[in-house]
C-alpha positions in Angstrom: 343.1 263.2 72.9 341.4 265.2 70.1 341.3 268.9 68.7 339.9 271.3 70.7 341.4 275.0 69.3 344.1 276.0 66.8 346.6 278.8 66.1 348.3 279.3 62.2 351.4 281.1 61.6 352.0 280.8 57.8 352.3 277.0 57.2 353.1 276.1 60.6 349.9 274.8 62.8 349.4 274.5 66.7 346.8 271.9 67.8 345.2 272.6 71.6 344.1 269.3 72.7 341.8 267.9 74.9 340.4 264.5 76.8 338.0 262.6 74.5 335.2 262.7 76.4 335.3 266.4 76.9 332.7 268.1 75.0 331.9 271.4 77.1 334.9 272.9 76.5 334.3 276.4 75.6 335.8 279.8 74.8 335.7 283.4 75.6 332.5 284.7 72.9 333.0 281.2 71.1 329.9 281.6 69.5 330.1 285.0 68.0 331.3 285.0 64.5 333.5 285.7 62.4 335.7 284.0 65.2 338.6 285.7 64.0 337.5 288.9 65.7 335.3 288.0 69.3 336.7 284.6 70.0 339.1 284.2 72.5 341.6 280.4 73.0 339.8 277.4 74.5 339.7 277.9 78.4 343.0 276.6 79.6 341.0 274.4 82.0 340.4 272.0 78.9 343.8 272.2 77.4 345.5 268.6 78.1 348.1 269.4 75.1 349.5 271.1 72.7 351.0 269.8 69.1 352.7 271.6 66.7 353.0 270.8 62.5 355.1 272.5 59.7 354.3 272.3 56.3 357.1 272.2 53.0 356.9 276.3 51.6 355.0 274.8 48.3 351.9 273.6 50.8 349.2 276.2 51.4 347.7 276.4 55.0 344.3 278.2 54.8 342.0 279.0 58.3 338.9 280.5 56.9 339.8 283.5 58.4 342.6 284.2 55.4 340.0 283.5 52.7 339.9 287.1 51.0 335.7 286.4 49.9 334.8 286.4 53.0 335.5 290.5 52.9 338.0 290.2 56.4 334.8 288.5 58.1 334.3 284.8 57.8 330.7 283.4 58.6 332.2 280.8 61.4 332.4 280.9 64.8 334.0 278.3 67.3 331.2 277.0 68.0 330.6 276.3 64.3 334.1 274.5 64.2 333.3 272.0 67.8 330.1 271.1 65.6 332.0 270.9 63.1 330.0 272.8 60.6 333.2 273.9 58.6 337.0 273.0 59.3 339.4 275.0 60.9 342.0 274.6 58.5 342.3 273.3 54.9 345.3 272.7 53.6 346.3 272.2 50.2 349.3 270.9 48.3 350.2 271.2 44.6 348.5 274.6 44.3 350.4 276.5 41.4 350.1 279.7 43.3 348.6 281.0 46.6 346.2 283.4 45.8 344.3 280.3 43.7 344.2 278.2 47.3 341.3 279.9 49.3 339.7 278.0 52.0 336.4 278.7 50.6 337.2 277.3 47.1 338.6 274.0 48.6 336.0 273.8 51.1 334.2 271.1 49.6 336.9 269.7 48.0 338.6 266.1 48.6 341.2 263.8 47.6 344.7 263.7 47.7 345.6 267.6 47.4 343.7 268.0 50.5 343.8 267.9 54.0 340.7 268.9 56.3 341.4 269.9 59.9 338.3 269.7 62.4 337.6 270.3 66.0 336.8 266.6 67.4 339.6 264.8 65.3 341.3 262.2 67.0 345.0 263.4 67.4 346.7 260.1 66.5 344.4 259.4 63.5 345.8 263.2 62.5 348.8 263.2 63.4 349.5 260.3 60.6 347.3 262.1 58.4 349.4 265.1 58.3 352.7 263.5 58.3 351.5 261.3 55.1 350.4 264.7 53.8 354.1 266.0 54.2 353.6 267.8 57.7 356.6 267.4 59.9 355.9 267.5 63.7 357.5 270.2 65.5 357.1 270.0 69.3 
């Protein structure tokens, strides 16, 4: 299964899943941007899952939706995150303080203070990721 949608909750992530070989799954004005404000969840007819991952208090969980130079409007929609244009979440460890941890700022970064979470990703292959990273799966 792979990512298909996301909800965030402070530093605790919920991963909508779908069949691999899905790729027309879509979503109420999926692709108006910013996404935060006209896109509805992924059509429940594509949701095979649903994955949940907390993250330690010093680990910052960034959508680009929280990302403060965006000016409460980020430039992506959902359909920019299926073609994966942009990630839906960055997350970032060892970051001295939040406000210094937007997703904008990290959104080319890589390395081990990073962790990129697209639509598309193989669930497995992330689910390891983020448990290496220090994420703790939930339900």
């Amino acid at each position: 299964m792979k990512v298909i949608d996301f909800e965030k909750k402070g530093n605790v992530i919920g991963l909508y899943l779908g069949k691999d070989d899905c790729f027309d799954y879509w979503f109420d004005d999926g692709d108006d941007a910013p996404y935060e404000h006209n896109a509805g969840t992924v059509y429940d007819e594509y949701i095979e899952g649903f994955i949940e991952f907390a993250f330690p208090l010093k680990v910052v969980v960034q959508e680009p939706a929280d990302d403060y130079s965006y000016n409460c409007n980020s430039p992506f929609s959902k359909e920019d995150f299926k073609n994966r244009k942009a990630p839906c979440l960055v997350i970032i460890k060892n970051c001295e303080y939040f406000w210094n941890a937007s997703y904008s700022k990290y959104l080319g970064a890589e390395g081990e203070n990073v962790l990129k979470i697209y639509y598309e990703d193989n669930i497995d292959d992330l689910e390891k990721r983020i448990i290496d990273f220090g994420g703790v799966k939930i339900c």
